[in-house]
C-alpha positions in Angstrom: -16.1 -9.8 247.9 -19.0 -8.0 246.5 -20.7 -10.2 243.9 -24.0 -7.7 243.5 -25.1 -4.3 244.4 -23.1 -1.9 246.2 -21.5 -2.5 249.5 -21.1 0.3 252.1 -18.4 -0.3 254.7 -16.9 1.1 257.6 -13.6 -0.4 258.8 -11.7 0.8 261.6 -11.8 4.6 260.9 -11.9 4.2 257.2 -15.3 4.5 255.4 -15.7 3.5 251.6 -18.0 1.6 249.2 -17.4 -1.8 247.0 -19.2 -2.5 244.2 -19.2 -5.7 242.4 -15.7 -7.4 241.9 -14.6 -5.6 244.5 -13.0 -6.9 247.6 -11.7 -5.6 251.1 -10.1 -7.4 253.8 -10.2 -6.2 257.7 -7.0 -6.7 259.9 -7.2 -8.8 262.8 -9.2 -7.5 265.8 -10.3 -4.5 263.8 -14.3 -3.4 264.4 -15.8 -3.4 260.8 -19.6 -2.6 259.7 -21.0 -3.9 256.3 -24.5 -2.4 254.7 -26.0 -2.4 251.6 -25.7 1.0 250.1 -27.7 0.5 247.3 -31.4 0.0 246.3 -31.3 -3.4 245.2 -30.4 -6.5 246.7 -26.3 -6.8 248.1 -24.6 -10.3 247.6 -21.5 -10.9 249.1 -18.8 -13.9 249.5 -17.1 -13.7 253.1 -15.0 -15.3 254.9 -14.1 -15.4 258.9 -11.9 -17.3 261.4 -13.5 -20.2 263.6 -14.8 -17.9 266.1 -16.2 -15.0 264.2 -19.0 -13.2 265.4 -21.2 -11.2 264.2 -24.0 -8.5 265.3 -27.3 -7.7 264.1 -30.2 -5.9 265.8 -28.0 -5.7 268.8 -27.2 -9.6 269.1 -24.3 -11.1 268.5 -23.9 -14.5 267.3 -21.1 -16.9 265.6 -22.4 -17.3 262.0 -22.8 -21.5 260.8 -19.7 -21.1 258.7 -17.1 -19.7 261.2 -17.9 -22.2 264.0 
């Protein structure tokens, strides 16, 4: 859930934006890619299974929350 700025996101083959209230929710073993696609600050609220990972400058890592 976007709670400020302007989410871009990329999920599966689908590409789209979410502004703030907005929401979106990836399918099960589905790549997704999250940016901010605005020019101020992006807050978001998300949620992943125990065992999420996530990448960033080309590492990937299981975030605190989803361990």
């Amino acid at each position: 859930m976007v709670l400020d700025g302007r989410a871009g996101a990329i999920i599966g083959d689908a590409h789209g934006d979410a502004v703030a209230g907005d929401s979106f929710v990836v399918p099960p073993d589905t790549m997704f890619e999250v940016s901010n696609a605005g020019n101020v600050g992006l807050r978001m609220l998300c949620c992943l299974p125990v065992g999420g990972q996530a990448l960033t400058d080309s590492a990937t890592f299981t975030p605190p929350w989803a361990e």
